[in-house]
Structures are given as structure tokens and as C-alpha cells.
MITI-981064 format. One record per atom (N, C-alpha, C): residue number from 1; residue in one letter; x, y, z. Coordinates in pm, whole numbers, plus 50000, padded with zeros to 5 digits. Layout:
N
+-----+---+-------+-------+-------+
|   k | r |    xx |    yy |    zz |
+-----+---+-------+-------+-------+
| NUM | A |     X |     Y |     Z |
...
+-----+---+-------+-------+-------+
// end
This chain:
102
+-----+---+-------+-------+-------+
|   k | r |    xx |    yy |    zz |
+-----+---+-------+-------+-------+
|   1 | X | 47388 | 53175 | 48393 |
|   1 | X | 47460 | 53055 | 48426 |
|   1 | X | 47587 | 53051 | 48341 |
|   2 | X | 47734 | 53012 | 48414 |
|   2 | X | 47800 | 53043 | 48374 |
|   2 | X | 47878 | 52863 | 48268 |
|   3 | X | 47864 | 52878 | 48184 |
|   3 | X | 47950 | 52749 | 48147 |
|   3 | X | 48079 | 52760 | 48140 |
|   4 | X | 48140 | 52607 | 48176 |
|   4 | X | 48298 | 52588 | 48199 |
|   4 | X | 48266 | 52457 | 48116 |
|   5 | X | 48418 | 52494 | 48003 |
|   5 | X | 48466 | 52416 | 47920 |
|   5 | X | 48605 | 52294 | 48014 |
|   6 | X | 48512 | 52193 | 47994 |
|   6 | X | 48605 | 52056 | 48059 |
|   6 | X | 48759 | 52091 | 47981 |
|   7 | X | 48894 | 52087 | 48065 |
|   7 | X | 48996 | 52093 | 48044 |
|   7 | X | 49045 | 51920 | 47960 |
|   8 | X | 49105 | 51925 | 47850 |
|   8 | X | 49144 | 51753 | 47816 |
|   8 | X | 49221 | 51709 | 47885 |
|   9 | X | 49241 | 51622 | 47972 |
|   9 | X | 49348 | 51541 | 48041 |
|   9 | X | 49460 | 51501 | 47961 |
|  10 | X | 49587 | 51577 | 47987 |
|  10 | X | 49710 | 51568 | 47907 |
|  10 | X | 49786 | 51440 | 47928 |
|  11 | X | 49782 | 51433 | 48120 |
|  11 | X | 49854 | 51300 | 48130 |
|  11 | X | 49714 | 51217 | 48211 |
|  12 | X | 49769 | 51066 | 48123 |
|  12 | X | 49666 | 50972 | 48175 |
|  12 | X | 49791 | 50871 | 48297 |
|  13 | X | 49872 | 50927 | 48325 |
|  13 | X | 49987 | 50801 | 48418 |
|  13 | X | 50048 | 50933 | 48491 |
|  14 | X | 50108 | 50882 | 48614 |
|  14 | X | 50207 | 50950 | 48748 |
|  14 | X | 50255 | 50848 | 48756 |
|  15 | X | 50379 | 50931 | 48792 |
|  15 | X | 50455 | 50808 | 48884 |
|  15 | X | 50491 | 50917 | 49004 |
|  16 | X | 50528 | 50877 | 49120 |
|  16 | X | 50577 | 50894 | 49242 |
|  16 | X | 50670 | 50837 | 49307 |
|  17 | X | 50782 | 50890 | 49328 |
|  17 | X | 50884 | 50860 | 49419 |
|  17 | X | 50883 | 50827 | 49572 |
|  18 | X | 50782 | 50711 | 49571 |
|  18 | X | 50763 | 50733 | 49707 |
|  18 | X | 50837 | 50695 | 49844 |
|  19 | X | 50975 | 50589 | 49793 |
|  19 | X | 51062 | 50566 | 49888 |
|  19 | X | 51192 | 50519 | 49802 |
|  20 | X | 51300 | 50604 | 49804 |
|  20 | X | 51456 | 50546 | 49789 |
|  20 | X | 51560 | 50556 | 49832 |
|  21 | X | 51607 | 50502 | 49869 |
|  21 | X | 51777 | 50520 | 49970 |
|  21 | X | 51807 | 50395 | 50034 |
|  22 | X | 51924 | 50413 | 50100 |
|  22 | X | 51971 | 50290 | 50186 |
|  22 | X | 51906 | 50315 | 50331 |
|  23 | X | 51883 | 50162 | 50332 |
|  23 | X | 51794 | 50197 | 50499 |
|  23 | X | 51895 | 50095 | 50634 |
|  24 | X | 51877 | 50133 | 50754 |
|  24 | X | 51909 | 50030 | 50848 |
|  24 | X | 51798 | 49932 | 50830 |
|  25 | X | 51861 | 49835 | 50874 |
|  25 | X | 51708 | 49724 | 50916 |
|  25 | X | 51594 | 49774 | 50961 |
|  26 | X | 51651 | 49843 | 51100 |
|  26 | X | 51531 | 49881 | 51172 |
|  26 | X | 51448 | 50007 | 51095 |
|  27 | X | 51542 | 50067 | 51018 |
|  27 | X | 51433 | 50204 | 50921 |
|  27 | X | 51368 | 50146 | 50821 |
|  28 | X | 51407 | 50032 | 50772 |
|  28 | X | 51340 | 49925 | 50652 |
|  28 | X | 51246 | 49904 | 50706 |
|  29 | X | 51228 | 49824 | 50811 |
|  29 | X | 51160 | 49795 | 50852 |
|  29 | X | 51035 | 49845 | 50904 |
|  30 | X | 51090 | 49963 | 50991 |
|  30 | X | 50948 | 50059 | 50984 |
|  30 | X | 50909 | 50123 | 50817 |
|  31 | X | 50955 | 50154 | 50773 |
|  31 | X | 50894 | 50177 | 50639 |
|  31 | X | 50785 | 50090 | 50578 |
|  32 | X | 50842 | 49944 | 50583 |
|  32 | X | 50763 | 49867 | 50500 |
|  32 | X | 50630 | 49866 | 50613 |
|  33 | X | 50660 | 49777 | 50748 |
|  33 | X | 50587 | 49805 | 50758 |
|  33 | X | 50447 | 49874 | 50813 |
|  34 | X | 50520 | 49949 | 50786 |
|  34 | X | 50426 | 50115 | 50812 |
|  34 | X | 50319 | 50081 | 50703 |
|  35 | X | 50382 | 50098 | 50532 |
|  35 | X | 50308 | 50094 | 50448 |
|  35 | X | 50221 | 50010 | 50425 |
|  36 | X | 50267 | 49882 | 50475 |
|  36 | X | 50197 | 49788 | 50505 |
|  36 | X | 50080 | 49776 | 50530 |
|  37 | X | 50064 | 49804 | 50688 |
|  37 | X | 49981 | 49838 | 50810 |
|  37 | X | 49888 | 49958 | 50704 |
|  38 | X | 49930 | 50043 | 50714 |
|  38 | X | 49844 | 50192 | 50637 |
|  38 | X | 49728 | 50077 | 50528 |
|  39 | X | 49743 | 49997 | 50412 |
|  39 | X | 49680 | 49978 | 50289 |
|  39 | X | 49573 | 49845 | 50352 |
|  40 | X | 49631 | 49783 | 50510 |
|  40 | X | 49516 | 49674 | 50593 |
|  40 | X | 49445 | 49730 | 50678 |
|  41 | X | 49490 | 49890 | 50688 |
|  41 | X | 49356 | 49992 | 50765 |
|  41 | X | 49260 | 50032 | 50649 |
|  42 | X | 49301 | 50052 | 50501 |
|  42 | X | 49234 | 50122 | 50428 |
|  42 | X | 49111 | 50019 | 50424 |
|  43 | X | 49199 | 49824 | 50387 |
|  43 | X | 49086 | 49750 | 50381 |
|  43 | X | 48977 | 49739 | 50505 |
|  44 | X | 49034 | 49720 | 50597 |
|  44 | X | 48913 | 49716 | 50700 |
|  44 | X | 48829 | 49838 | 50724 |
|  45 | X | 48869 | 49944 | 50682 |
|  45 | X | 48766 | 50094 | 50690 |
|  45 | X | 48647 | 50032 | 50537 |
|  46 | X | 48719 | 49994 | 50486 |
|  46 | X | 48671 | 49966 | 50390 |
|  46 | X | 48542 | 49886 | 50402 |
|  47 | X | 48581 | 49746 | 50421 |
|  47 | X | 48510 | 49670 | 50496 |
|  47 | X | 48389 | 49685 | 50546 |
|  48 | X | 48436 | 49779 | 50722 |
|  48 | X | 48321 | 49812 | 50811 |
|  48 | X | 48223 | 49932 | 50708 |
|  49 | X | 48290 | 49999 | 50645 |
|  49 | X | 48157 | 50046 | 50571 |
|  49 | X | 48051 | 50025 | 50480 |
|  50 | X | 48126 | 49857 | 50428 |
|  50 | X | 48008 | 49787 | 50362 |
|  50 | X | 47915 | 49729 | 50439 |
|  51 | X | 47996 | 49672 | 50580 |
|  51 | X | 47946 | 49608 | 50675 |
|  51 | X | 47812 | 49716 | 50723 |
|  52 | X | 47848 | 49814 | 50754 |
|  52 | X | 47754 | 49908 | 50825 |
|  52 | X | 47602 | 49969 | 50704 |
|  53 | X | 47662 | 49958 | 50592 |
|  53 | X | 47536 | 49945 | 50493 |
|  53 | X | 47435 | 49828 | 50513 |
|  54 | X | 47521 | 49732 | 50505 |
|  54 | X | 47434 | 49555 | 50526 |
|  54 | X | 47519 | 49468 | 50592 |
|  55 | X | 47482 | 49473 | 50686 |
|  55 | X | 47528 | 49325 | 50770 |
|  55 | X | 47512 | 49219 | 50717 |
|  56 | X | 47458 | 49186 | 50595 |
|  56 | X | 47462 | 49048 | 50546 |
|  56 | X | 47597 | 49093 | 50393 |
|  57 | X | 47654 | 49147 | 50432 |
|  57 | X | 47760 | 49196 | 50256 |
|  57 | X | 47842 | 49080 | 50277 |
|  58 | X | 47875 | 49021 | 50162 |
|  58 | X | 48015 | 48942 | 50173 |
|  58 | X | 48118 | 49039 | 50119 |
|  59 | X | 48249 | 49012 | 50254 |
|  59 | X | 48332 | 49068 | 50219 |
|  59 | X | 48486 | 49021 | 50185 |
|  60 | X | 48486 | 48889 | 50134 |
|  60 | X | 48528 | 48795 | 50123 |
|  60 | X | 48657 | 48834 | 50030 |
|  61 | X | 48649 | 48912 | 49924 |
|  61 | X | 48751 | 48980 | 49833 |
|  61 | X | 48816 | 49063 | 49957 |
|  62 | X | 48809 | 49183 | 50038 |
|  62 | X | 48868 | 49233 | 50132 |
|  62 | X | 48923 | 49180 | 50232 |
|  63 | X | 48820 | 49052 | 50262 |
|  63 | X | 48938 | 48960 | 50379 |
|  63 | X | 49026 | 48890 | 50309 |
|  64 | X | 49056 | 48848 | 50180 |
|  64 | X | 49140 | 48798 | 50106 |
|  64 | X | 49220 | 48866 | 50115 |
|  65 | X | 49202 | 49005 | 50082 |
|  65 | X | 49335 | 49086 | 50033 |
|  65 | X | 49421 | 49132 | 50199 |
|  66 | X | 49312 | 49141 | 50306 |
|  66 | X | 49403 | 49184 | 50378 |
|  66 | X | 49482 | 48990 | 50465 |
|  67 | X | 49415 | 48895 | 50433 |
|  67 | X | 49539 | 48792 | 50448 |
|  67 | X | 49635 | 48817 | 50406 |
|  68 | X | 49620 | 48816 | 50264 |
|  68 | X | 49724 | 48875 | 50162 |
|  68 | X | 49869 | 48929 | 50217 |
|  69 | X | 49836 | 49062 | 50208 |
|  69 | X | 49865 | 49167 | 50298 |
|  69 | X | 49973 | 49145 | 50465 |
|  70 | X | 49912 | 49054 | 50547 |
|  70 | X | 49936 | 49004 | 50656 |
|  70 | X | 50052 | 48920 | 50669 |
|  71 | X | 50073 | 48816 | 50529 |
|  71 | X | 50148 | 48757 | 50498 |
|  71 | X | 50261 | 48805 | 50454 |
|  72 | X | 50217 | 48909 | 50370 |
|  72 | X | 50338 | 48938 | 50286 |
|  72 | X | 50446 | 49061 | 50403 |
|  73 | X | 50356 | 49091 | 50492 |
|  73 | X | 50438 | 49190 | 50596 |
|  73 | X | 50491 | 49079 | 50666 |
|  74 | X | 50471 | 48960 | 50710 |
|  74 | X | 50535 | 48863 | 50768 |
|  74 | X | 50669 | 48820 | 50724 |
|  75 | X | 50663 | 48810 | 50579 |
|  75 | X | 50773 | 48761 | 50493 |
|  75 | X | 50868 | 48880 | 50460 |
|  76 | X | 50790 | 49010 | 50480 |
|  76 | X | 50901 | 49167 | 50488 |
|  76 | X | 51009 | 49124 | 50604 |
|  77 | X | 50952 | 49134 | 50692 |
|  77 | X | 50966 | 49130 | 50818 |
|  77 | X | 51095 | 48947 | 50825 |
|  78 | X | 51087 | 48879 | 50794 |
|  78 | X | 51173 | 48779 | 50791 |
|  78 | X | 51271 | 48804 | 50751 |
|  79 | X | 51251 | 48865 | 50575 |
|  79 | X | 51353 | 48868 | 50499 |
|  79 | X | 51453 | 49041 | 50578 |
|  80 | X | 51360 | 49121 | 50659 |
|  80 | X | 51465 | 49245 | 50690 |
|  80 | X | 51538 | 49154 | 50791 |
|  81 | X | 51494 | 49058 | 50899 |
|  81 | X | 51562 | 49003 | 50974 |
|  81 | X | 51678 | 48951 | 50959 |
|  82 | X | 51673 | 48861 | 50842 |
|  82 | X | 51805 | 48761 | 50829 |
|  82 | X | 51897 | 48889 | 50766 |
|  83 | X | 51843 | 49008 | 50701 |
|  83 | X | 51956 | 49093 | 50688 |
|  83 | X | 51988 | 49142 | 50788 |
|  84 | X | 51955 | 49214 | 50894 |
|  84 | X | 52032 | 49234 | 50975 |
|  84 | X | 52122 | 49167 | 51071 |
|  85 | X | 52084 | 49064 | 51052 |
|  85 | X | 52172 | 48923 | 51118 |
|  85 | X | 52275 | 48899 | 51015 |
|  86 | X | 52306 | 48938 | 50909 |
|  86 | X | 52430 | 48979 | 50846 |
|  86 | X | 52504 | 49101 | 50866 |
|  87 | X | 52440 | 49181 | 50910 |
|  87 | X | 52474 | 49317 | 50993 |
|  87 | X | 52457 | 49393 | 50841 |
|  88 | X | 52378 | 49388 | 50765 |
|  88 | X | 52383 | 49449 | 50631 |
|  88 | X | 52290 | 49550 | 50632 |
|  89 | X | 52248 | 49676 | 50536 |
|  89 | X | 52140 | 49798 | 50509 |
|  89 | X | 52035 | 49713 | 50395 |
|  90 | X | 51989 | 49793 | 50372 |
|  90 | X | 51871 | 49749 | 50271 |
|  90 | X | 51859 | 49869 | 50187 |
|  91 | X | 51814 | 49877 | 50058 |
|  91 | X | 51791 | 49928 | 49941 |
|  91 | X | 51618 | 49944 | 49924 |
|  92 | X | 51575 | 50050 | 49934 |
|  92 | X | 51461 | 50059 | 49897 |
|  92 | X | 51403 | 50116 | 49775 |
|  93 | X | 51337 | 50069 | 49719 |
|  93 | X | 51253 | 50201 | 49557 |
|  93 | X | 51156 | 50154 | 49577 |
|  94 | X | 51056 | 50225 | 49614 |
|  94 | X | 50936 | 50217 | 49591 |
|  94 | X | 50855 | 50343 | 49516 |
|  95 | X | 50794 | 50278 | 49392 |
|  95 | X | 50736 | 50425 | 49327 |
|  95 | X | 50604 | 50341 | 49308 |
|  96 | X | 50519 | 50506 | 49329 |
|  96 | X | 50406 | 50446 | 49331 |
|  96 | X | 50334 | 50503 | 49188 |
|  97 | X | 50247 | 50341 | 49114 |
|  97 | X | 50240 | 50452 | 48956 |
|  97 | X | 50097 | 50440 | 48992 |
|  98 | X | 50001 | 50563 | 48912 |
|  98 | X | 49896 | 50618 | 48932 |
|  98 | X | 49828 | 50582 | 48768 |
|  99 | X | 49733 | 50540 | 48738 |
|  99 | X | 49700 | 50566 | 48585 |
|  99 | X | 49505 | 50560 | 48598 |
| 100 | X | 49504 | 50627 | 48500 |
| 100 | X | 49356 | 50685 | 48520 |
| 100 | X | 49300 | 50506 | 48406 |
| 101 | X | 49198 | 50436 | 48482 |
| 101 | X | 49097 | 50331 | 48474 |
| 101 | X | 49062 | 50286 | 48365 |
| 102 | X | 49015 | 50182 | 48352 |
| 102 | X | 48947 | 50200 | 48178 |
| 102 | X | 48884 | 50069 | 48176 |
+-----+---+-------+-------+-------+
// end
């Protein structure tokens, strides 16, 4: 049997570049919400698989978050509007930071 010596974890944080540049409305817009949409599929996969363990689970923290969620793409979605009704681009940075739990 062969033993392997655990490597020490050098970095405990990432960051990711995950969106920057100037956007049209309409590319803002799909961006956000794209990303949006993507993190209220993760919750409801989420969800139905507690659901499908026990039909009696409360899932009351996950329907929170994807209101949450619902809202805040509503208010994306307003605020890209009235910019393009100025005929203006949008500025995006989105980085996504990663850090190991504790």
C-alpha cells in the first residue's frame, strides 16, 4: 500500500475575473441576467433534492434566497433600462472571490 503525503494548501483565497468591460444595455443585460438566472437554477436543483429526500424538508432558507435573487434581477433589469433610455453603455466588474471555509 502505497502512502501519499497530503500537499499544504499554499493559497487559502482566488479571485476570478469573471466579467469586465463596457457593455451595451442589451449585452449588460444578458450578462447579468444570465448570471442571475444560472445561481436561481442552482437554488431550485438544490431544493428539489432536499425535496426528493423528504417531502416534509423545509426549504424556507432557499425560497428566501431565490426571492432574493428574483428581486434583485428585477431591479438589474430597471436600472439597465433607464440606462439605455439615456442611450448610455454600462461598466461591468464582476470578480468572483473563492476562500476556503472555516
Amino acid at each position: 500500500m502505497e502512502t501519499k503525503e497530503l500537499k499544504q494548501i499554499e493559497k487559502v483565497a482566488q479571485k476570478i475575473q469573471l466579467v469586465k468591460g463596457e457593455f451595451t444595455p442589451s449585452e449588460a443585460s444578458h450578462i447579468v441576467v444570465n448570471l442571475i438566472d444560472e445561481k436561481i437554477n442552482f437554488h431550485k436543483i438544490q431544493r428539489l433534492q432536499m425535496w426528493e429526500g423528504n417531502h416534509k424538508c423545509k426549504t424556507d432558507l432557499l425560497d428566501g434566497r431565490i426571492k432574493e435573487l428574483e428581486k434583485e434581477k428585477v431591479i438589474a433589469k430597471e436600472f439597465i433600462n433607464n440606462i439605455r433610455s439615456l442611450g448610455q453603455n454600462l461598466k461591468i466588474n464582476g470578480i468572483l472571490e473563492i476562500s476556503v471555509a472555516q
